[in-house]
C-alpha positions in Angstrom: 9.2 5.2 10.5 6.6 6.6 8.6 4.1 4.9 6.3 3.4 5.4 2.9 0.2 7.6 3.1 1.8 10.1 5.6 5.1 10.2 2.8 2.4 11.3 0.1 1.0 14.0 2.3 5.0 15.2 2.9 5.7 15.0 -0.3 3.1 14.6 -2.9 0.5 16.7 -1.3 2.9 19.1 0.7 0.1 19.1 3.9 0.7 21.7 6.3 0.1 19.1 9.1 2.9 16.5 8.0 4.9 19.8 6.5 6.9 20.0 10.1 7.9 16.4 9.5 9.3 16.8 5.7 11.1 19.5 7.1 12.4 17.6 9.9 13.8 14.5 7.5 15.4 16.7 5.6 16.8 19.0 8.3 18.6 15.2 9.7 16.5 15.6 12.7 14.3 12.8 12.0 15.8 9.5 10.1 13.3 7.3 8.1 13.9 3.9 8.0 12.8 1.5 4.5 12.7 -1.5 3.3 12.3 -2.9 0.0 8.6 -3.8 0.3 7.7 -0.2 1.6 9.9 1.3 -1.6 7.9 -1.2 -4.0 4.9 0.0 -2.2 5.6 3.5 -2.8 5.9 2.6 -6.2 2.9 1.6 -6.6 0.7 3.8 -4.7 2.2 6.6 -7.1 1.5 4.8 -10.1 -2.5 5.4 -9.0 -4.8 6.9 -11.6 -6.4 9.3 -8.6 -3.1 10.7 -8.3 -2.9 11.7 -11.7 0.7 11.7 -11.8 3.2 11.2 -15.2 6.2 8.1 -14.8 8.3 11.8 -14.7 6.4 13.1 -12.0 6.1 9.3 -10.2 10.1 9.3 -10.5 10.9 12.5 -9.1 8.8 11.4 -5.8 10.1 8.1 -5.7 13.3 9.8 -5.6 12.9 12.1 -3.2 11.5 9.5 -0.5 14.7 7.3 -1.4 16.8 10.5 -0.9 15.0 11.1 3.0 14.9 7.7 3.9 17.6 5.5 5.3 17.2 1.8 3.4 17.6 -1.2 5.3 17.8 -4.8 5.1 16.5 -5.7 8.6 13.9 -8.3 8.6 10.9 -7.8 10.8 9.7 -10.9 12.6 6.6 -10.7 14.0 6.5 -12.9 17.0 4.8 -11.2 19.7 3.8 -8.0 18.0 0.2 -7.4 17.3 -1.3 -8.3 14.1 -2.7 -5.9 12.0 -6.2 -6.1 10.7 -4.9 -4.4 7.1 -1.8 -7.1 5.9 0.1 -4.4 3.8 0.4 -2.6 7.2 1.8 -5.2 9.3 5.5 -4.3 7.2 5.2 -1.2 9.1 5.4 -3.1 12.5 7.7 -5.3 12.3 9.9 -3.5 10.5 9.6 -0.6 13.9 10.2 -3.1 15.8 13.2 -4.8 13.9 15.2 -1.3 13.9 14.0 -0.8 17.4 12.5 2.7 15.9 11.0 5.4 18.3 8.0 6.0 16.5 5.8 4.8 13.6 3.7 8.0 12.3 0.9 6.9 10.6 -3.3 8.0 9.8 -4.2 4.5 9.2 -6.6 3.1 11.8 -5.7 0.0 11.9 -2.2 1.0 12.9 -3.6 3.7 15.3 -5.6 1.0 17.3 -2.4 -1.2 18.3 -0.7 1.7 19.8 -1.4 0.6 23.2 0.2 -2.7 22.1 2.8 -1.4 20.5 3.9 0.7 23.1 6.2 -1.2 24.8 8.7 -1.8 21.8 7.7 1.8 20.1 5.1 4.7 20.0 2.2 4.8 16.9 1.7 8.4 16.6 -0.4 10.4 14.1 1.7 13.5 12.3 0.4 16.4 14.4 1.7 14.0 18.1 4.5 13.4 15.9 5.2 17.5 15.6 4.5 17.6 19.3 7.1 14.6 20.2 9.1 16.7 17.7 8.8 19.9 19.1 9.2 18.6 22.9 12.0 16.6 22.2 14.1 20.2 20.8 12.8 21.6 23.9 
C-alpha cells in the first residue's frame, strides 16, 4: 500500500526517491492495493490549487494511479490496530491490515510513529526502506 502523498511524488512529481517504486508498480513487481476512499482522496488532493493542475491534467493522474493499483472492496476494521493521530490516515491502516499487505510506504509522521505497532500485522516504511526492502527482496 502506498498513501496518497508518496502516489503524487511517483507520479505527479516524478521524485527520484519514490522513482524506483513507480517503476516497480508498473514493472508488476509491487501491487498497490485501493479502496474507494483512498481513490476519492486522490481526487481530491489533485483538484488542489498548489498543484496547479487542469481537470485534463487531474484526469490523466487519476488514471494512471487507477491503472497501477489493484481496487478492492475489503473493509478495514480497526479493532486492535493503533489509532492514528491524523483520521484521513487511519484508511491507510486498516485497509493494510484488511488485505494482510506487506508494507504501507508512507512520509506521513503520524503513520511513521505506529510502525512499531504495526509491525506485527505489516511493516510502515518510508520510500527509500521501501527501495531497500525492494532491492533485498530481488536479491
Amino acid at each position: 500500500m502506498i498513501d496518497t502523498n508518496v502516489v503524487l511524488d511517483m507520479l505527479h512529481f516524478d521524485d527520484v526517491a519514490a522513482r524506483p517504486l513507480r517503476l516497480a508498480l508498473e514493472d508488476g513487481r509491487v501491487r498497490c492495493m485501493v479502496s474507494d476512499s483512498m481513490l476519492a482522496e486522490w481526487r481530491r488532493v489533485l483538484a488542489y490549487p498548489e498543484f496547479g493542475l487542469d481537470l485534463a491534467q487531474q484526469a490523466k493522474l487519476f488514471a494512471r494511479y487507477q491503472a497501477l493499483a489493484i481496487k478492492t472492496d475489503a473493509v478495514g476494521v480497526d479493532v486492535g490496530l493503533p489509532r492514528c493521530s491524523d483520521p484521513d490516515d487511519q484508511q491507510f491502516i486498516e485497509l493494510a491490515a484488511a488485505v494482510r499487505a506487506q508494507g504501507l510506504v508512507s512520509k506521513d509522521r503520524a503513520l511513521i510513529k505506529l510502525r512499531r505497532r504495526c509491525a506485527p500485522q505489516f511493516r510502515i516504511l518510508t520510500p527509500a526502506e521501501a527501495v531497500c526492502w525492494l532491492d533485498d527482496s530481488a536479491a
